[in-house]
C-alpha positions as protocol buffer text, in pm:
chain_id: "A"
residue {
  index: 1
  type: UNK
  ca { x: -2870 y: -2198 z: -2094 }
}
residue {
  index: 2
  type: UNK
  ca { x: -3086 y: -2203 z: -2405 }
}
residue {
  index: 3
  type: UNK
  ca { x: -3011 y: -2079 z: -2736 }
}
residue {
  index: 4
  type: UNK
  ca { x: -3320 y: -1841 z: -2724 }
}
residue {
  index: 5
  type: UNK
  ca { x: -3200 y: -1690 z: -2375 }
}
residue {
  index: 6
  type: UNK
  ca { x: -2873 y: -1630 z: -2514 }
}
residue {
  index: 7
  type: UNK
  ca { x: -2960 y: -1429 z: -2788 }
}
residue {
  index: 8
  type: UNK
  ca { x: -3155 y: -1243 z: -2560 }
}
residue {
  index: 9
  type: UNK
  ca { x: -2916 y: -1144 z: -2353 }
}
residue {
  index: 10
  type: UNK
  ca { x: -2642 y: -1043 z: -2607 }
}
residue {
  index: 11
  type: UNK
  ca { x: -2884 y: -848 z: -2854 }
}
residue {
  index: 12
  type: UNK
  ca { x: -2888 y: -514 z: -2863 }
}
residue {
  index: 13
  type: UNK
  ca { x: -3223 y: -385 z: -2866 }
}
residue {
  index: 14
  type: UNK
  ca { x: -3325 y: -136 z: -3099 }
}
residue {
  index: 15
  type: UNK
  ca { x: -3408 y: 203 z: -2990 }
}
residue {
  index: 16
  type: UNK
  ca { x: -3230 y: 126 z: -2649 }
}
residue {
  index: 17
  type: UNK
  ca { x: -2949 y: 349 z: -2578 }
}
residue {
  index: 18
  type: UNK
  ca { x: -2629 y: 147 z: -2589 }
}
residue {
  index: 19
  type: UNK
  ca { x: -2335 y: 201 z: -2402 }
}
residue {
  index: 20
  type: UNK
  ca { x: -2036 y: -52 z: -2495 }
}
residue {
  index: 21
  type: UNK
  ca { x: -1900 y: -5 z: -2125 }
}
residue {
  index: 22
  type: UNK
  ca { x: -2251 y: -175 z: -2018 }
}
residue {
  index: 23
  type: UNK
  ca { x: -2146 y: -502 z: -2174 }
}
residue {
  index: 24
  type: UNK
  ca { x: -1839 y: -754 z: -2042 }
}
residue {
  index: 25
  type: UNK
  ca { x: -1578 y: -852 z: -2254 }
}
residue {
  index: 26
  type: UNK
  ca { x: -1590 y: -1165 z: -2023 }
}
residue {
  index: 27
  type: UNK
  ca { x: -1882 y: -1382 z: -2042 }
}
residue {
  index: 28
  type: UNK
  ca { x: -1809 y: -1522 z: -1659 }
}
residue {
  index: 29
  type: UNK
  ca { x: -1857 y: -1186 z: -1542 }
}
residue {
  index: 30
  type: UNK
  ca { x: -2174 y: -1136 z: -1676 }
}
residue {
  index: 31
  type: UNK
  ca { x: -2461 y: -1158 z: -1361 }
}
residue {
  index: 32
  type: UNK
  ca { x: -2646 y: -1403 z: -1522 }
}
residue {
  index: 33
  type: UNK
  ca { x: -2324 y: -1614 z: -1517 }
}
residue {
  index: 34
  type: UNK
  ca { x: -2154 y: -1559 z: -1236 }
}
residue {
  index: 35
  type: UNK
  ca { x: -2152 y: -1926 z: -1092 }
}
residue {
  index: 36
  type: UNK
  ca { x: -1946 y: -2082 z: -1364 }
}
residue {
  index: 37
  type: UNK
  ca { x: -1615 y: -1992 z: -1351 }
}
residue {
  index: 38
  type: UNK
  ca { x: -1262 y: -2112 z: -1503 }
}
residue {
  index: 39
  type: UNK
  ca { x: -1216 y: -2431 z: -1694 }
}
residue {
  index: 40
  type: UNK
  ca { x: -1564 y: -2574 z: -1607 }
}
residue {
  index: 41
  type: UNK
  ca { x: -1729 y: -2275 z: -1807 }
}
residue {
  index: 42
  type: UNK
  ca { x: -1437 y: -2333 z: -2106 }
}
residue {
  index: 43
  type: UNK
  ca { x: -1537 y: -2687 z: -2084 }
}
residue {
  index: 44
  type: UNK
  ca { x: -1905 y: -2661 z: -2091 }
}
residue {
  index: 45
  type: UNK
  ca { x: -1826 y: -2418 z: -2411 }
}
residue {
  index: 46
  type: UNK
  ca { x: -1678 y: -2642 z: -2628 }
}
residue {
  index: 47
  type: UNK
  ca { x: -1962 y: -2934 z: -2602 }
}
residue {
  index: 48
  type: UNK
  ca { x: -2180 y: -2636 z: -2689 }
}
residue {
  index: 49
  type: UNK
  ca { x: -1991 y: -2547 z: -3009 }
}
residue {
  index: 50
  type: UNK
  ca { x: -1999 y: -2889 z: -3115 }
}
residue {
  index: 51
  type: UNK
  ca { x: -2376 y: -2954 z: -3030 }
}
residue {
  index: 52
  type: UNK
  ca { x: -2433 y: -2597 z: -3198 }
}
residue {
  index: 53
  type: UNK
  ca { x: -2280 y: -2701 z: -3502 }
}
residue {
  index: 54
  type: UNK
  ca { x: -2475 y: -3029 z: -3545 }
}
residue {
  index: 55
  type: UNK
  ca { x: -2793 y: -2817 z: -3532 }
}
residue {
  index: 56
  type: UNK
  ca { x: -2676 y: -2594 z: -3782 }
}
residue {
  index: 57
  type: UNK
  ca { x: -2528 y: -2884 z: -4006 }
}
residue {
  index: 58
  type: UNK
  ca { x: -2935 y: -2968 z: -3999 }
}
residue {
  index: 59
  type: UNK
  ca { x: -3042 y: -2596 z: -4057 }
}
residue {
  index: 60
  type: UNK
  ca { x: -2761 y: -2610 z: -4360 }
}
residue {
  index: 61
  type: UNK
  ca { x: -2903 y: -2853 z: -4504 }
}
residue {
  index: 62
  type: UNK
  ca { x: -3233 y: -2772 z: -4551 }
}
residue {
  index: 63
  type: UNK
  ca { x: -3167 y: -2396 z: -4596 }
}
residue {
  index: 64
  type: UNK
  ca { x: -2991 y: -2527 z: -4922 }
}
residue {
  index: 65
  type: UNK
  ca { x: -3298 y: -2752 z: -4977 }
}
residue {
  index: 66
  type: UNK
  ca { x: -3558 y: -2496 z: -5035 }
}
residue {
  index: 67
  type: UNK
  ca { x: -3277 y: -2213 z: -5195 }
}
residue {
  index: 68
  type: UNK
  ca { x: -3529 y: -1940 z: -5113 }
}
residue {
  index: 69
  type: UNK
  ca { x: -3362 y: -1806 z: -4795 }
}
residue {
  index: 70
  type: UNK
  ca { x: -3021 y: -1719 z: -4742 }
}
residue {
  index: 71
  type: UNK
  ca { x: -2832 y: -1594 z: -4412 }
}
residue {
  index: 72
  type: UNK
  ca { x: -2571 y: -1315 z: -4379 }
}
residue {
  index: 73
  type: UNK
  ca { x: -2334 y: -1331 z: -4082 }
}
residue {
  index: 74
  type: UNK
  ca { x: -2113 y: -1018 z: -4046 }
}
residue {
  index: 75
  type: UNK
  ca { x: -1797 y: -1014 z: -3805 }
}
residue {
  index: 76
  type: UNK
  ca { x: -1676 y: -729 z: -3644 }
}
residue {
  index: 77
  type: UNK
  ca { x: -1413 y: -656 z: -3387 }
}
residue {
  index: 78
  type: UNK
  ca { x: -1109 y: -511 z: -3318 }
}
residue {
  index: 79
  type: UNK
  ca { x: -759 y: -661 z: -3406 }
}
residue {
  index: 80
  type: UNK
  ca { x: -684 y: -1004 z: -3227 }
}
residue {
  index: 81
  type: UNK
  ca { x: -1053 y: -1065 z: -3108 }
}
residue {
  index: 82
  type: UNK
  ca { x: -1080 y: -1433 z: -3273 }
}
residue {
  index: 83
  type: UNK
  ca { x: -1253 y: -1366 z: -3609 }
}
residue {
  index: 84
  type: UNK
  ca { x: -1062 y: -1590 z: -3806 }
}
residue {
  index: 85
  type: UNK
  ca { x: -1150 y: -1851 z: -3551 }
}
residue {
  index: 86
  type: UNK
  ca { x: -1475 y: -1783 z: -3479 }
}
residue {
  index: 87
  type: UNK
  ca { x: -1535 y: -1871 z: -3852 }
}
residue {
  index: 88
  type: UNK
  ca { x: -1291 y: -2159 z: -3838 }
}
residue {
  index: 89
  type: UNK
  ca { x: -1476 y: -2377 z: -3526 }
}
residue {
  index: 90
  type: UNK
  ca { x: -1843 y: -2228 z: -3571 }
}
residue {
  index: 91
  type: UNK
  ca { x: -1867 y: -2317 z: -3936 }
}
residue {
  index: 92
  type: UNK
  ca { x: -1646 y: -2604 z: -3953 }
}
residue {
  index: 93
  type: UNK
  ca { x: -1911 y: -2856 z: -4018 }
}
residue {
  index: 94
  type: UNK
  ca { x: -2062 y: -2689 z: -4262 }
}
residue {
  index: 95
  type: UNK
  ca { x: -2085 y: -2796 z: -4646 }
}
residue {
  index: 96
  type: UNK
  ca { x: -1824 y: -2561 z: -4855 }
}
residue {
  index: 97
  type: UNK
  ca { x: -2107 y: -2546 z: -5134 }
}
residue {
  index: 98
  type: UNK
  ca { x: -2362 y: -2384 z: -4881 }
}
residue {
  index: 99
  type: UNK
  ca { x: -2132 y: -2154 z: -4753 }
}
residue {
  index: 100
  type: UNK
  ca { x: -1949 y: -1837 z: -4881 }
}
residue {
  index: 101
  type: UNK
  ca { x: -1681 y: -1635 z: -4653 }
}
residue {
  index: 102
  type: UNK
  ca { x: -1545 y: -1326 z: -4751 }
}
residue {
  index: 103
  type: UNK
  ca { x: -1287 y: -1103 z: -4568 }
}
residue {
  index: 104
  type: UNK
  ca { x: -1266 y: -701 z: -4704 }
}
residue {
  index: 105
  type: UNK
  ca { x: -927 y: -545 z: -4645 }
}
residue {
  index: 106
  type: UNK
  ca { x: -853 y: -242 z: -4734 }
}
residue {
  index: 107
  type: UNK
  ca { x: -1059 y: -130 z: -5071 }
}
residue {
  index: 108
  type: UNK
  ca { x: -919 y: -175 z: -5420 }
}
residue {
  index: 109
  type: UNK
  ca { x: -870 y: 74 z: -5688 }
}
residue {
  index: 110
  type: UNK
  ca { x: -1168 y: -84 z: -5870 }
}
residue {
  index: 111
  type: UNK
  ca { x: -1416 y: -83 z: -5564 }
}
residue {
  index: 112
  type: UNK
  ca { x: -1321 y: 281 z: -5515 }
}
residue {
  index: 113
  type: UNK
  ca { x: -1476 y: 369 z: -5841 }
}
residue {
  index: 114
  type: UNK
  ca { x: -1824 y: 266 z: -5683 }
}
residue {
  index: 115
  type: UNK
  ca { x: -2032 y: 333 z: -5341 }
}
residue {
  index: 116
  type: UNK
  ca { x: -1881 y: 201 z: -5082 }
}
residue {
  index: 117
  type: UNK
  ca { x: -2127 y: -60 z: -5025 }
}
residue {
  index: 118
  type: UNK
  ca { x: -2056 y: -228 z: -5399 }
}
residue {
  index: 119
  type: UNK
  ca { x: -1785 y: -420 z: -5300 }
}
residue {
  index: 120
  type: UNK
  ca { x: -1951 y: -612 z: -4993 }
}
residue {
  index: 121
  type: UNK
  ca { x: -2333 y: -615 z: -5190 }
}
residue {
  index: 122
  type: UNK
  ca { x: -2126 y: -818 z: -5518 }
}
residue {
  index: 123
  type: UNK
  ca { x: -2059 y: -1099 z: -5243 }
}
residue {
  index: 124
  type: UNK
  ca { x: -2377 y: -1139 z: -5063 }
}
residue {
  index: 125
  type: UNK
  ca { x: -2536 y: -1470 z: -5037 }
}
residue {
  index: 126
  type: UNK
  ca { x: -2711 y: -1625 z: -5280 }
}
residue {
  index: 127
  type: UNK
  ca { x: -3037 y: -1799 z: -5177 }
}
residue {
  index: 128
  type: UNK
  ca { x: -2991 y: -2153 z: -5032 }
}
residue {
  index: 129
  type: UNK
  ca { x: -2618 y: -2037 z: -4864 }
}
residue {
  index: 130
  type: UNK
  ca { x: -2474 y: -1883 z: -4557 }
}
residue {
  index: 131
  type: UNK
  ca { x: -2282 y: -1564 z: -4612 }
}
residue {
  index: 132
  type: UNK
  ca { x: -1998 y: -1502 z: -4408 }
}
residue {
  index: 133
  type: UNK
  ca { x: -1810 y: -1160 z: -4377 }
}
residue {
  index: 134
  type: UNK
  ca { x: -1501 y: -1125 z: -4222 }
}
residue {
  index: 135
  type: UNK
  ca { x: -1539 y: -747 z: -4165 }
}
residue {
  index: 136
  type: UNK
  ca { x: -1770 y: -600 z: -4380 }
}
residue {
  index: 137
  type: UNK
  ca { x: -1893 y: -249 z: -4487 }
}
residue {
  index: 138
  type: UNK
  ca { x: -1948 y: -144 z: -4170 }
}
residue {
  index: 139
  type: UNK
  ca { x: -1576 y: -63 z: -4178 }
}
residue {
  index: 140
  type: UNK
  ca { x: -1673 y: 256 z: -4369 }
}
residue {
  index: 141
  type: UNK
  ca { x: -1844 y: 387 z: -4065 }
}
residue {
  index: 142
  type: UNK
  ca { x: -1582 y: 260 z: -3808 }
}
residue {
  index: 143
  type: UNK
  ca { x: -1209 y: 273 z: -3994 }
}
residue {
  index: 144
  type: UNK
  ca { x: -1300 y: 571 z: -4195 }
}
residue {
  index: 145
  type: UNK
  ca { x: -1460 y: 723 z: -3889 }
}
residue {
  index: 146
  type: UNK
  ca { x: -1166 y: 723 z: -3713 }
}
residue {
  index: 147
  type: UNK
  ca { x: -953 y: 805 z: -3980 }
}
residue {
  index: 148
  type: UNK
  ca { x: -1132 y: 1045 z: -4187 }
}
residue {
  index: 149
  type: UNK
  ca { x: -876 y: 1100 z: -4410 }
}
residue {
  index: 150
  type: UNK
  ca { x: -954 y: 824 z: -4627 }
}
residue {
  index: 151
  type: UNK
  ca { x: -1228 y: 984 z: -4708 }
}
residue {
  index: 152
  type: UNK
  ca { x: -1015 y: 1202 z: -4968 }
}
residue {
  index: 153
  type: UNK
  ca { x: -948 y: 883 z: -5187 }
}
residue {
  index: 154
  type: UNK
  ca { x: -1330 y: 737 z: -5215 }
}
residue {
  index: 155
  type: UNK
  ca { x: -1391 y: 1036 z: -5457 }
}
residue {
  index: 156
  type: UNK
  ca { x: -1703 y: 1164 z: -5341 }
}
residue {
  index: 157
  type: UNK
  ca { x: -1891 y: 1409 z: -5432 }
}
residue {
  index: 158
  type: UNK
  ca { x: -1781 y: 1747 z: -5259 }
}
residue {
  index: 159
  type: UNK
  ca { x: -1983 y: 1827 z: -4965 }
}
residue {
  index: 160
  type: UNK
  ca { x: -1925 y: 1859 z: -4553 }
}
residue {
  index: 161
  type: UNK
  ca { x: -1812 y: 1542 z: -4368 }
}
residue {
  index: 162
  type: UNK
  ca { x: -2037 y: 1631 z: -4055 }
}
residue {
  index: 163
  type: UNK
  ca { x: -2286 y: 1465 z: -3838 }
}
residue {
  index: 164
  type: UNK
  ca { x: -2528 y: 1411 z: -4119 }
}
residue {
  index: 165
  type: UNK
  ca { x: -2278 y: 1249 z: -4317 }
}
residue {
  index: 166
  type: UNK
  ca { x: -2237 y: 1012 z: -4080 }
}
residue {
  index: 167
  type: UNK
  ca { x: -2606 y: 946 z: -4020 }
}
residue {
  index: 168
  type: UNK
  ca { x: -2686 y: 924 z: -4367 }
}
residue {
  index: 169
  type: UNK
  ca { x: -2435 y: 630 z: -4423 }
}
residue {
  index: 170
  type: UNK
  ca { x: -2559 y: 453 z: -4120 }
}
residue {
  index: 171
  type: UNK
  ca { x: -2899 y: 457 z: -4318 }
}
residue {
  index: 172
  type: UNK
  ca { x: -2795 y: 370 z: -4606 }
}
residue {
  index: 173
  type: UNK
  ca { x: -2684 y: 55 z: -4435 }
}
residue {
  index: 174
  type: UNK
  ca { x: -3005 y: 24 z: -4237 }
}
residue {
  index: 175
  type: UNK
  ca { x: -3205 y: 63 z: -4609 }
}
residue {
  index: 176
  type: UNK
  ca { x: -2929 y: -204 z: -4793 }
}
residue {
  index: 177
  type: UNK
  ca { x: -3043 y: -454 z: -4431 }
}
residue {
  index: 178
  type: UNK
  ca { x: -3384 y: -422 z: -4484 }
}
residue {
  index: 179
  type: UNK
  ca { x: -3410 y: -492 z: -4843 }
}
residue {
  index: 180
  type: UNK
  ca { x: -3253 y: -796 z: -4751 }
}
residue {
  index: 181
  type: UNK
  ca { x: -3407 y: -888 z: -4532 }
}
residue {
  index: 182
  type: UNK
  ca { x: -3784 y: -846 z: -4712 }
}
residue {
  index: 183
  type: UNK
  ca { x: -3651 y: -1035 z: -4986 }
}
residue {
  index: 184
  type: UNK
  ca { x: -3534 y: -1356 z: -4770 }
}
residue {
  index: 185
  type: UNK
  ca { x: -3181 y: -1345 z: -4597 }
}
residue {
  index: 186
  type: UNK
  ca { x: -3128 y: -1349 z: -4272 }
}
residue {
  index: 187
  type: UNK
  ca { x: -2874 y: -1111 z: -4111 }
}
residue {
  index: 188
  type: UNK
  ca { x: -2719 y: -1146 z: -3816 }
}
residue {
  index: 189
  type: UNK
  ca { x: -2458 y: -864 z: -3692 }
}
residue {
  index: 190
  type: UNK
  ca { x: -2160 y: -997 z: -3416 }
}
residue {
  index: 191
  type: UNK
  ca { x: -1934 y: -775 z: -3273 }
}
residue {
  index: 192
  type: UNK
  ca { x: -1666 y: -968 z: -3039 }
}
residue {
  index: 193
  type: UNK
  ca { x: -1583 y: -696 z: -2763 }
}
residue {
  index: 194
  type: UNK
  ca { x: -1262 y: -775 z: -2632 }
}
residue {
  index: 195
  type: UNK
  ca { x: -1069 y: -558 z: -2408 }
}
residue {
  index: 196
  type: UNK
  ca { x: -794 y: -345 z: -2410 }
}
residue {
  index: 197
  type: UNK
  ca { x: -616 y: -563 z: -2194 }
}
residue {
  index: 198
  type: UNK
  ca { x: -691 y: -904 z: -2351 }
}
residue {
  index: 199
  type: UNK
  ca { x: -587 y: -746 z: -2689 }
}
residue {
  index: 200
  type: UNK
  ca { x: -203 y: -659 z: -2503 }
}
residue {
  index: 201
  type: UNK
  ca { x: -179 y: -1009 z: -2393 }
}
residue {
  index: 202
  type: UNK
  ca { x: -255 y: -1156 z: -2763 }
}
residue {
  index: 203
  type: UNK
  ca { x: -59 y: -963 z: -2964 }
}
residue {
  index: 204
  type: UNK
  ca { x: 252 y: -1021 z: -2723 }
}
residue {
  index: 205
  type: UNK
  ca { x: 176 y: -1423 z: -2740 }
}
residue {
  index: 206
  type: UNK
  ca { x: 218 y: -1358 z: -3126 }
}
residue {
  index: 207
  type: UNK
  ca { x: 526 y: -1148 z: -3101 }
}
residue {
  index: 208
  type: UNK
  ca { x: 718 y: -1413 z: -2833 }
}
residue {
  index: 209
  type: UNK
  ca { x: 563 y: -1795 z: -2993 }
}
residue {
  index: 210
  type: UNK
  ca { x: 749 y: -1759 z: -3324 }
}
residue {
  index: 211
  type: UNK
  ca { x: 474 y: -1980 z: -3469 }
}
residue {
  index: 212
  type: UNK
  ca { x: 262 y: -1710 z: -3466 }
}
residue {
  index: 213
  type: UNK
  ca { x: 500 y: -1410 z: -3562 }
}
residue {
  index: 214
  type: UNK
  ca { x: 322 y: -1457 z: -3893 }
}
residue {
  index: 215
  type: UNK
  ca { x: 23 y: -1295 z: -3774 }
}
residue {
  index: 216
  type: UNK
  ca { x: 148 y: -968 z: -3624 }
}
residue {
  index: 217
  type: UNK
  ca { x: 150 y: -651 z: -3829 }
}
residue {
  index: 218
  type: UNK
  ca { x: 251 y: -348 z: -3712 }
}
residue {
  index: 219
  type: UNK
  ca { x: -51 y: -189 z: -3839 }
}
residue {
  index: 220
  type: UNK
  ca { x: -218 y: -360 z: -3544 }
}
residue {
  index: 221
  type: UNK
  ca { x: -36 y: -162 z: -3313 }
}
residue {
  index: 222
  type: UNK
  ca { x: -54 y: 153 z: -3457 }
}
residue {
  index: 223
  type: UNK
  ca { x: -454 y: 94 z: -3495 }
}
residue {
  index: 224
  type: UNK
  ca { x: -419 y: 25 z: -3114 }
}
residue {
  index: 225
  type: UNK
  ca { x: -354 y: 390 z: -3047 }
}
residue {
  index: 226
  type: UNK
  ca { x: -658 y: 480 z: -3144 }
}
residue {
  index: 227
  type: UNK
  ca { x: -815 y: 241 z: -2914 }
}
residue {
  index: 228
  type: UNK
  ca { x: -1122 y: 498 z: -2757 }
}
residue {
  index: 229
  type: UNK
  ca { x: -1197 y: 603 z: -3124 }
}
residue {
  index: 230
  type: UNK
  ca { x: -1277 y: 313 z: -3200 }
}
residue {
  index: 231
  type: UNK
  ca { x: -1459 y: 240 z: -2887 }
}
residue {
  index: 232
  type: UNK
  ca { x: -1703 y: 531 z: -2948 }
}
residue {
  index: 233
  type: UNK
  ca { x: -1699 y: 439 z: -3337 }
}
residue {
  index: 234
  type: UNK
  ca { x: -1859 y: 110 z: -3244 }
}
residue {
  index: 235
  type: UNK
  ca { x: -2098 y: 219 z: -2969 }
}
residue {
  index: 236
  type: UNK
  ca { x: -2220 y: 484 z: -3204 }
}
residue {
  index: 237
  type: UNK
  ca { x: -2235 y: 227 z: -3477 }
}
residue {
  index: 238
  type: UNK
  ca { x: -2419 y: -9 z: -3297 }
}
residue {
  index: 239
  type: UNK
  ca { x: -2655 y: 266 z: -3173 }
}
residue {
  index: 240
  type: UNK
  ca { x: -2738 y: 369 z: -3538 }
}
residue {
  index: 241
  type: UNK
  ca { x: -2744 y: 21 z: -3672 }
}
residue {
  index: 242
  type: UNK
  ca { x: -2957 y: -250 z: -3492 }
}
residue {
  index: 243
  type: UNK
  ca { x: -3278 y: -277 z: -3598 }
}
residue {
  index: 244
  type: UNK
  ca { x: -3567 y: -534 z: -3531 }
}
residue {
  index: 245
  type: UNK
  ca { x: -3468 y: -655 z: -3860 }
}
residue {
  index: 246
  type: UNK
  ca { x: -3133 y: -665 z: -3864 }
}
residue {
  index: 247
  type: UNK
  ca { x: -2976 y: -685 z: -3474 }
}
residue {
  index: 248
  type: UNK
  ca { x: -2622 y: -647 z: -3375 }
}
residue {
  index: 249
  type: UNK
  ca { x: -2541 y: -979 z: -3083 }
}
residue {
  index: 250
  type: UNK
  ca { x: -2225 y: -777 z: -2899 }
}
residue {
  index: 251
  type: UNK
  ca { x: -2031 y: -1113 z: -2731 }
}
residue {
  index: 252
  type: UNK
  ca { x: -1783 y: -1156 z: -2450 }
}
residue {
  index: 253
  type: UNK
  ca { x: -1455 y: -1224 z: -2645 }
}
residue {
  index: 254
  type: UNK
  ca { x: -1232 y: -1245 z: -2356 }
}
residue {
  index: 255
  type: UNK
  ca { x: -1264 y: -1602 z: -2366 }
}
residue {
  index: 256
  type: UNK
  ca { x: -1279 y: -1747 z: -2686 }
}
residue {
  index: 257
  type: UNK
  ca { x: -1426 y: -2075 z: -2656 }
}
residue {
  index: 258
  type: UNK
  ca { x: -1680 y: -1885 z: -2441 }
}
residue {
  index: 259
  type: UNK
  ca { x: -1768 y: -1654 z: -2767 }
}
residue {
  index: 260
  type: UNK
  ca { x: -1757 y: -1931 z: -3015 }
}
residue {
  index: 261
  type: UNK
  ca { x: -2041 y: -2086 z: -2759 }
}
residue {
  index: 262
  type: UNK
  ca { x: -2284 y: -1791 z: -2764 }
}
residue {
  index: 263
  type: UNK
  ca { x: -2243 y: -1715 z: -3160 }
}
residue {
  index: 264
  type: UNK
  ca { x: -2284 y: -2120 z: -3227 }
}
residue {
  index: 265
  type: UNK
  ca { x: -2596 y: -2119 z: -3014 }
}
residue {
  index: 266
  type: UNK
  ca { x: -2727 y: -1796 z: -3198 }
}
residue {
  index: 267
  type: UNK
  ca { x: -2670 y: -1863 z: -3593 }
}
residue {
  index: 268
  type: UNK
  ca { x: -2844 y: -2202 z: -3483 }
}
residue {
  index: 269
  type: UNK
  ca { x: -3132 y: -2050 z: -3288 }
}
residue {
  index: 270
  type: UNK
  ca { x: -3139 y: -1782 z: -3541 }
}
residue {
  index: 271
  type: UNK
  ca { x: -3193 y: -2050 z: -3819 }
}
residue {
  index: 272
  type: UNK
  ca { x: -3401 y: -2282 z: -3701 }
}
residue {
  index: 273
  type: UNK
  ca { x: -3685 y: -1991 z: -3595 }
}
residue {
  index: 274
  type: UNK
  ca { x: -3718 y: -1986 z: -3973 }
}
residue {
  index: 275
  type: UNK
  ca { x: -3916 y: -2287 z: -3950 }
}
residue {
  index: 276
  type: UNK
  ca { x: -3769 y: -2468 z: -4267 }
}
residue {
  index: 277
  type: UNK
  ca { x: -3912 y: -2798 z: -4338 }
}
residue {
  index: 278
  type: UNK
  ca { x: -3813 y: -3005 z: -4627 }
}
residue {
  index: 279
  type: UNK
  ca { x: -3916 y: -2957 z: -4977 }
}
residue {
  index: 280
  type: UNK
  ca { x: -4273 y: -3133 z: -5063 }
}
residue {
  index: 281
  type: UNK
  ca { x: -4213 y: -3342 z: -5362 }
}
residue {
  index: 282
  type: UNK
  ca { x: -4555 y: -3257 z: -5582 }
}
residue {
  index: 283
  type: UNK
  ca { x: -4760 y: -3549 z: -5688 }
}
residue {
  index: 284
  type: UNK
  ca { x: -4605 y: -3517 z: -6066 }
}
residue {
  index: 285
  type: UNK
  ca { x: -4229 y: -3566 z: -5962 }
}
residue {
  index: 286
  type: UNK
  ca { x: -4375 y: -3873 z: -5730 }
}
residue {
  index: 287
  type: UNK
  ca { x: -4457 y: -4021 z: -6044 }
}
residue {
  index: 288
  type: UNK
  ca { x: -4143 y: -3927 z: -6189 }
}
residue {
  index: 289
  type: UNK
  ca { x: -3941 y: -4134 z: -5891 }
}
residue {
  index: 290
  type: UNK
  ca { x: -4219 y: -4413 z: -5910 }
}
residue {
  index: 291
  type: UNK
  ca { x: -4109 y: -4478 z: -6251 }
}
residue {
  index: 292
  type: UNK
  ca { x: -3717 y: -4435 z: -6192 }
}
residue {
  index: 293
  type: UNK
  ca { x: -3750 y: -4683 z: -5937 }
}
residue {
  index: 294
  type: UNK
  ca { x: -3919 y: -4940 z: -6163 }
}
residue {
  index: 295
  type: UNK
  ca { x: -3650 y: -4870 z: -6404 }
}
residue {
  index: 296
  type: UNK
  ca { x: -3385 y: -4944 z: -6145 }
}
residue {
  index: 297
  type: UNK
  ca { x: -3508 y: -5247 z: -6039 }
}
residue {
  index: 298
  type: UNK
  ca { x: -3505 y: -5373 z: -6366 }
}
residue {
  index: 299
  type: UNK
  ca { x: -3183 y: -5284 z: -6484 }
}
C-alpha cells in the first residue's frame, strides 16, 4: 500500500467525531487489510521499515540542508505499547545531529514553577532537525485527567476544574500547534492503540523473561486500573486535538512491526510532501568554490 493511502487511513480527521472503539488495535483486522494475515504481513512490515527509513535518511538530509523547517513527532500510548521501540527501529538511520528525542516523566520541581507546556516548548526542534517526544504535554490532558489530583501541586491559579478547564487546555495546545506550524515545523501526532489484552500479555513476558524484569514497574499496573479512564481521556483528547494542521495518525499496535510499518511510511510521506530540494548555491559562493578548487589543485 502507499505511504499516502496509509496516512489516510490512520488520520483522524478533524471535525469528525472519533470514537477509539472504531479503530483496531490490530492492523490485520482492519477491512482494508484483511487478506494479509500472520507472518507474511510481519514480514512484508519489516522491508517496509527499512525502505521507510532510507526515504527518510534522504528527507533528513536535506531537511538539515535548508535548516528552515523542522518536524515534531509526538508519541503517545499507554504503558507497554512499543514507544521506546518505535523510536529505536523508525529513527535508527537517522543522523544523531539532525535528531533530538526527549521523554517527559513525571514533572520536576522547576517545571512546576511554569505552565505546563514550558517544559516540552524548551525542547522543541530547532529548524533543520526532527523532534522526537516520548510522551509529551499532552500528558497534562490525559494523566492529570484521570488523576486530577495532581492538579493540587501545578499551583494554579484558584478557579473550578470543570469542563471548560479542560477545553481551554486542549486549546491552548491547539494555539502552541499552530504557531508551529505557521512558523515551519511539521507536527505529526501518533497514538499506538494497543489493547487491553495485548498490554496483559506484555507486561507478563516482562515479569516471567528475567531479561526484561528491568522494565516492569508497578506503577504500570496500578495505571492499568484505570484502563477506561484513560480510554475516554484519549478519545476525548484526540477529539479536541486534531486539526488540519496538526493531525493525530491513531496506529494498530497489536503488532509491532506492523506499527513501526505505518508510522515509517507516514514521517516519510509526511516529509517528503514538503517538497525540499537542495540548497541553490548563488552565483557568488560558485565563485567562491571555483577558486577553492584552483587552490586545491595547486597545492
Amino acid at each position: 500500500m502507499k505511504r499516502a493511502k496509509i496516512a489516510k487511513l490512520f488520520r483522524i480527521k478533524p471535525g469528525k467525531k472519533f470514537r477509539l472503539q472504531d479503530y483496531p488495535t490490530n492492523l490485520g483486522h482492519h477491512h482494508a487489510l484483511k487478506h494479509l494475515r500472520g507472518e507474511k504481513l510481519t514480514d512484508d512490515a519489516r522491508a517496509d521499515v527499512q525502505a521507510n527509513l532510507d526515504k527518510l535518511t534522504h528527507a533528513q538530509e536535506l531537511l538539515y540542508a535548508n535548516a528552515t523547517r523542522s518536524v515534531l513527532i509526538v508519541f503517545q500510548a499507554m504503558d507497554a505499547a512499543g514507544k521506546d521501540g518505535m523510536i529505536k527501529h523508525v529513527m535508527s538511520g537517522l543522523n544523531p545531529q539532525g535528531c533530538q528525542v526527549y521523554s517527559f516523566k513525571k514533572p520536576s520541581d522547576e517545571e512546576l514553577q511554569h505552565t505546563f507546556l514550558w517544559r516540552c516548548a524548551r525542547c522543541l526542534p530547532e529548524r533543520g532537525r526532527i523532534g522526537i517526544f516520548n510522551r509529551s504535554y499532552y500528558e497534562e490532558v490525559l494523566v492529570v485527567k484521570v488523576h486530577p489530583e495532581i492538579l493540587a501541586h501545578q499551583k494554579l491559579p484558584p478557579g473550578k476544574r470543570d469542563k471548560a478547564f479542560w477545553r481551554q487546555r486542549y486549546e491552548d495546545i491547539n494555539q502552541l500547534e499552530k504557531h508551529l506550524t505557521a512558523n515551519g515545523t511539521l507536527v505529526l501526532k501518533f497514538f499506538l492503540n494497543l489493547s487491553k489484552k495485548e498490554q496483559k500479555r506484555r507486561f507478563l513476558e516482562r515479569l516471567e523473561q528475567p531479561e526484561k524484569n528491568w522494565k516492569f514497574s508497578a506503577a504500570d499496573l496500578t495505571e492499568r486500573r484505570f484502563w477506561d479512564d484513560y480510554q475516554q481521556a484519549y478519545q476525548d483528547c484526540i477529539n479536541a486535538t486534531s486539526t488540519e494542521w496538526a493531525p493525530w495518525f491513531v496506529i494498530p499496535a497489536d503488532d509491532k512491526w506492523i506499527a513501526r510499518a505505518a508510522v515509517s511510511a507516514i514521517v516519510s510521506q509526511a516529509i517528503d510532501a514538503l517538497g525540499l530540494q537542495p540548497p541553490v548555491v548563488s552565483p557568488e559562493q560558485l565563485k567562491e568554490l571555483a577558486a577553492a578548487r584552483r587552490e586545491l589543485l595547486k597545492s
